[in-house]
N, C-alpha and C positions, 0 to 999 in steps of 0.2 A: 455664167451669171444666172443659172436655172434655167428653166425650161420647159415648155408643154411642149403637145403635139403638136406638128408640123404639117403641114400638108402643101400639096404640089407648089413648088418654085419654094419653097422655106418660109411658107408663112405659118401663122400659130392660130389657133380657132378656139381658146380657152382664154377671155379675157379676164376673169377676173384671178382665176389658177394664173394666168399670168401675173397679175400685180401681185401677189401672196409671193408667187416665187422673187420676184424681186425685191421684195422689201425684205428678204431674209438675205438674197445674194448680195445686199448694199447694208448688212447689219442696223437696219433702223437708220441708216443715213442717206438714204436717196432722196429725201427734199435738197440738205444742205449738196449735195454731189452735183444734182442736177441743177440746182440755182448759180453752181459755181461754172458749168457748162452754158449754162444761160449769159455770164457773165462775160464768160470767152468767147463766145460768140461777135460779143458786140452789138447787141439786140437793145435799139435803141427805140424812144418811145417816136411814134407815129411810121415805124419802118411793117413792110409788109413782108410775115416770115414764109417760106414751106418747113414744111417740117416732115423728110422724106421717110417711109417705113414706119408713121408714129403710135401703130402699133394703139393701145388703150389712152392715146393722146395726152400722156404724162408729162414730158415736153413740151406739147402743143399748149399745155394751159400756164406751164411753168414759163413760156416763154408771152403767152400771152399779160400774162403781167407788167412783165419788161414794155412792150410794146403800145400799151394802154388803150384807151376808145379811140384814138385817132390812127392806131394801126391793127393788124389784122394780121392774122393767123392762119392756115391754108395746110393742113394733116392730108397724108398719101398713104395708103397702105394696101396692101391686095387680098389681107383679108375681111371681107366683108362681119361677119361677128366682131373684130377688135373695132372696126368703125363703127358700127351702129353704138357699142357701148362709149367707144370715144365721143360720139355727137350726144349723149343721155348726160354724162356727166361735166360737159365743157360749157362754158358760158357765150354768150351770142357771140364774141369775137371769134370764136374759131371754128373753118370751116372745115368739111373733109369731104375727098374721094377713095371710092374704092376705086385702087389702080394700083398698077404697076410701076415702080420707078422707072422703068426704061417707057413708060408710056403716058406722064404725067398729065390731065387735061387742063390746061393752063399756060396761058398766050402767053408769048416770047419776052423775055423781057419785064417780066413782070414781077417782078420778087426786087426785094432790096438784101436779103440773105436769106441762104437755104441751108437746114441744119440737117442732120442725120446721123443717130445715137442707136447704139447698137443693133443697127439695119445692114450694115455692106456684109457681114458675114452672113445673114437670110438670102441676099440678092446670088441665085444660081451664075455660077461664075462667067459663063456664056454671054449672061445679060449685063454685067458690070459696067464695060464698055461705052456700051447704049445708056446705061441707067444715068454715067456720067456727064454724058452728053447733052442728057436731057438737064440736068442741074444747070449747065454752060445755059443751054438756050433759056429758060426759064427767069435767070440773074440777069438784071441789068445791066448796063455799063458799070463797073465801079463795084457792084456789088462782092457780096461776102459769102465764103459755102466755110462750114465745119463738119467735120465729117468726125464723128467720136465713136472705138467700138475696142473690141477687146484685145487687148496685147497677149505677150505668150504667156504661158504660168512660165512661174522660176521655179525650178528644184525640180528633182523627179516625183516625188510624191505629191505635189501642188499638180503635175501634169498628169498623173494619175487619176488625181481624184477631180482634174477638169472636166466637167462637161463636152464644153466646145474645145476640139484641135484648132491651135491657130499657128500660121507656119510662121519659123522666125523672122520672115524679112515682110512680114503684113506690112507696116509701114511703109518699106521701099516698094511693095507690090501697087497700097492704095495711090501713092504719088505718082507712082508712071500711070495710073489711071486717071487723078485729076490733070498729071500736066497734055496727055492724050488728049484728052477731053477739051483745051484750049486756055486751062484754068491756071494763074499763075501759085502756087503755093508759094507762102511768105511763114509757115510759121510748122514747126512739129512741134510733138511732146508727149510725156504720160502726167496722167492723172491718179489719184489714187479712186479705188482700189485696185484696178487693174483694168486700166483704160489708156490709150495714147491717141492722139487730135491730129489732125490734118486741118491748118487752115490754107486758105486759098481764096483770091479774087479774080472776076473776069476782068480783063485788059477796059480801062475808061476809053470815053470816045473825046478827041484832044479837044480842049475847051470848054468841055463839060468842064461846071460849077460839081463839086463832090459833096455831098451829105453825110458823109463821112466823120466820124469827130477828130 
């Protein structure tokens, strides 16, 4: 889906080279893409999001919508240029750290869902594990993760001219990491253009009341 420079752990340090490459990767349709991920989500208003790896916080503000003044928004990313321009262009609902997914600073329990859009192919594979874990602890009882990133190309010349290698069983690889991680997955799929989801929720605590629709 394009691409700048990268630097250590897979993060990117050209934000706005970043959004240019994206909006040519998503052919002029990454509002409606990403609103439709918004929608999958399940991002409801007064719910409090992460939005892990959010990168020029495109997501972050697209979901801040969904969520409205009575919830809140909370972007993670490790490089520090994609955040500071994330925090110049967002509105006061959304908040950001420079961090690491596997090191999120943000008390247990505290999220009502946690998104993360073409992020797990950045996260150095080492760190995945961790990174997941840290989403588990982060979610509530009850709450909700999507995890949305790049499927394989189809055809040899689509794999040719991809950017990013992604192996065929990405999918079956990200679910043994959410269900690792303690996460139940309830839902796969792809997306157009060449996107496929992972949802998944943390196990409720019995007798909890669910905020759930």
């Amino acid at each position: 889906m394009g691409h700048t420079r990268r630097g250590r752990g897979g993060e990117l340090h050209h934000p706005r080279l970043y959004d240019v490459a994206a909006t040519v990767a998503f052919a002029g349709f990454r509002r409606p893409v990403f609103d439709g991920l918004v929608a999958l989500s399940g991002a409801a208003a007064g719910d409090r999001v992460l939005d892990v790896g959010c990168g020029t916080g495109y997501l972050t503000r697209r979901v801040a919508r969904a969520v409205g003044a009575d919830g809140a928004v909370v972007g993670v990313d490790p490089s520090a240029p994609m955040v500071a321009h994330a925090r110049r262009v967002s509105p006061s609902g959304c908040h950001f750290h420079v961090a690491g997914a596997q090191a999120i600073p943000e008390p247990d329990a505290s999220f009502d869902l946690v998104v993360a859009s073409l992020a797990v192919h950045h996260i150095p594979a080492d760190l995945r594990a961790g990174a997941f874990h840290e989403m588990h602890r982060v979610l509530r009882p009850g709450g909700r993760l999507l995890i949305v990133d790049l499927r394989p190309a189809s055809g040899p010349l689509a794999r040719r001219l991809s950017v990013h290698s992604v192996p065929a069983d990405v999918v079956e690889r990200v679910t043994a990491l959410v269900t690792a991680a303690g996460l139940r997955v309830v839902a796969t799929g792809t997306r157009r253009p060449r996107l496929y989801y992972v949802r998944a929720e943390r196990a409720r605590v019995r007798g909890a009341a669910s905020r759930d629709p």
